[in-house]
C-alpha positions in Angstrom: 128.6 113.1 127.9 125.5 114.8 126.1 126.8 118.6 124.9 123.2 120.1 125.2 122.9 122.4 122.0 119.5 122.6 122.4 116.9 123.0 125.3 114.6 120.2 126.0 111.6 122.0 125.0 113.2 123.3 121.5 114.2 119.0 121.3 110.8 118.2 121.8 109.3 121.0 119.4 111.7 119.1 116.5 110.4 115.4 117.5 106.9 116.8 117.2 107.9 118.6 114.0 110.3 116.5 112.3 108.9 114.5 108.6 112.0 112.7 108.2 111.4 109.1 109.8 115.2 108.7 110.4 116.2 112.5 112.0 112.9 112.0 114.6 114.8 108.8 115.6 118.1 110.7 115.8 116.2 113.3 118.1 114.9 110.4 120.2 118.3 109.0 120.4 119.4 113.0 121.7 116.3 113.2 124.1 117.3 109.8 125.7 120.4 110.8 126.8 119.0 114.1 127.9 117.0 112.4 130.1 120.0 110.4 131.4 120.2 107.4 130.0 123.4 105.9 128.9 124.2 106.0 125.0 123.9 101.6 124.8 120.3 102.1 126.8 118.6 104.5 124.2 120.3 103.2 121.3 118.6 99.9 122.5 115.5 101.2 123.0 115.7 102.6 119.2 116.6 99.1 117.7 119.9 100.1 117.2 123.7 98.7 118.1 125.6 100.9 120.6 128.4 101.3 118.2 125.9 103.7 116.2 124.6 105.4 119.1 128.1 106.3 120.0 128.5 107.5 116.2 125.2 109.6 116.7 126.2 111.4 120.2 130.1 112.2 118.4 128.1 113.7 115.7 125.4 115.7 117.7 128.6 117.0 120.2 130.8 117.9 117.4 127.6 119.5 115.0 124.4 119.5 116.8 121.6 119.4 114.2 123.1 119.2 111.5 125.8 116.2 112.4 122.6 113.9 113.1 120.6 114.5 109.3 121.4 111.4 107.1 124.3 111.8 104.9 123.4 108.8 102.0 123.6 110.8 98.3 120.7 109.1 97.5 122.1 106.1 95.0 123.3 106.5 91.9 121.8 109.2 88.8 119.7 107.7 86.5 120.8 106.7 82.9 117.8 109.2 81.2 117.8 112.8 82.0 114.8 114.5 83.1 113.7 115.6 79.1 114.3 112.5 78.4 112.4 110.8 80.6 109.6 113.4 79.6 110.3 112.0 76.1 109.8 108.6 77.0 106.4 109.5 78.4 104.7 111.1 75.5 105.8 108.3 73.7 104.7 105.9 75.9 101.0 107.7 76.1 101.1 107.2 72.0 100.0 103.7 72.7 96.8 102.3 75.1 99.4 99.2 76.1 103.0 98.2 76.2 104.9 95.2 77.6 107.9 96.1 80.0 109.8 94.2 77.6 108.8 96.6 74.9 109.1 99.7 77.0 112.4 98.4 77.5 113.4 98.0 73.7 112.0 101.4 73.2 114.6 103.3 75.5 117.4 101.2 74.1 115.9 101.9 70.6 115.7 105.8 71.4 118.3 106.5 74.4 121.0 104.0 74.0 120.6 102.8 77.7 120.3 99.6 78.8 117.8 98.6 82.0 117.8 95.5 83.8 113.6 94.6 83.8 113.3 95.6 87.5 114.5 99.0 86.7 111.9 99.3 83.5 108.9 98.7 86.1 110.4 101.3 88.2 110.8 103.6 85.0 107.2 103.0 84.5 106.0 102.8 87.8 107.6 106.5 88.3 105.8 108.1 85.1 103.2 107.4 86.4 102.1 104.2 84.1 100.2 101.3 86.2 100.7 97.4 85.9 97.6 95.8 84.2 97.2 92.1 83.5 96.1 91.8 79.3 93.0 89.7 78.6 93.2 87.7 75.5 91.0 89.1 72.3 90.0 87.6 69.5 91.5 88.4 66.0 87.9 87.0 64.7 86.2 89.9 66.7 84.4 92.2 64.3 85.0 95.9 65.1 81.3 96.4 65.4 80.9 93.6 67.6 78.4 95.8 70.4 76.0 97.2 67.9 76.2 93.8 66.1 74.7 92.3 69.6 72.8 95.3 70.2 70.6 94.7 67.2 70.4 91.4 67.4 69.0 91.6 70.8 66.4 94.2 69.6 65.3 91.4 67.2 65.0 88.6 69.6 62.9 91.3 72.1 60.6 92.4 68.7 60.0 88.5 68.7 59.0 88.1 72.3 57.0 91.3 71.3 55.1 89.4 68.6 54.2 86.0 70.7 52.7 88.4 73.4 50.7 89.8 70.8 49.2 86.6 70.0 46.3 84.5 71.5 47.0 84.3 75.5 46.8 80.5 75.4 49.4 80.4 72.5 51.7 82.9 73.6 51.7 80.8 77.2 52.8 78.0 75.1 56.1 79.5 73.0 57.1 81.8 75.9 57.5 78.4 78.2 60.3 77.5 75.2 61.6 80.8 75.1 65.0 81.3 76.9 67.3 84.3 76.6 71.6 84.2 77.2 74.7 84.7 77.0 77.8 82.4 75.5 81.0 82.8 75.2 82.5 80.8 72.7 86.5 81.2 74.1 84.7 79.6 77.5 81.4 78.1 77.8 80.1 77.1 81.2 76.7 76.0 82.5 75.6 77.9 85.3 72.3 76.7 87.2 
């Protein structure tokens, strides 16, 4: 038997109301057997095993409201206080990149604490810092590799300049030999 602390319409205002995913299927649980249904019925209809549903209706007769919000603590406290997880940030912003596997050196290095790699993503993934794949560069690559192609282009264009500046019937003649591109030397491919 249902102890009704609640009016049907105040139940119904909750339902509508509620955020928590887990108390609105509590309060559907509640409305069920307001309704009439028996407890292994609506905790059916919910997913759930009537073992629990019996659980939920001791719980809402004993402390209405209050009996049916989860009671989980939430998992264990994490290793790194709140500074120090600040302090971990700045220090991870000091850099553009770092490996999990570094990230995970650096808190043993600075904090003592020892993380399993699943925990270092999470670490990361909480601060805010996003998984990216790292594209291979070249140790050969000159620091002023873009104005480097940037003028060479300008020369090959001052060239193209100069044949169109010839006679017409010549400059038909080198432009048909005249290609312009791209290659990569880490990959080259032919594309048609």
């Amino acid at each position: 038997m249902v102890v009704k602390h609640l009016s049907e319409e105040e139940l119904e205002s909750l339902i509508k109301n509620e955020k928590s995913k887990r108390f609105a299927e509590r309060l559907f649980f509640i409305r069920s057997l307001y309704a009439g249904e028996k407890v292994e019925t609506a905790a059916k209809k919910l997913g759930r095993c009537k073992t629990t549903g019996y659980l939920w209706l001791s719980r809402w007769n004993a402390y209405g409201l209050e009996g049916l919000k989860p009671t989980f603590g939430g998992g264990r406290p994490s290793k790194l206080s709140i500074a120090q997880r600040e302090e971990l940030k700045q220090k991870l912003e000091s850099r553009n990149y770092w490996t999990s596997k570094e990230a995970r050196q650096l808190i043993k290095d600075e904090f003592g604490q020892s993380y399993h790699p699943v925990s270092v993503s999470r670490i990361l993934h909480s601060l805010g810092m996003r998984y990216g794949k790292p594209y291979p560069r070249d140790y050969r690559r000159p620091d002023d590799a873009e104005a480097k192609l940037k003028s060479t282009l300008e020369d090959a264009m001052k060239k193209l300049d100069d044949i169109e500046d010839q006679e017409p019937r010549q400059a038909l003649e080198v432009q048909e030999d005249v290609v312009v591109g791209f290659l990569d030397e880490r990959s080259p491919a032919l594309i048609l």
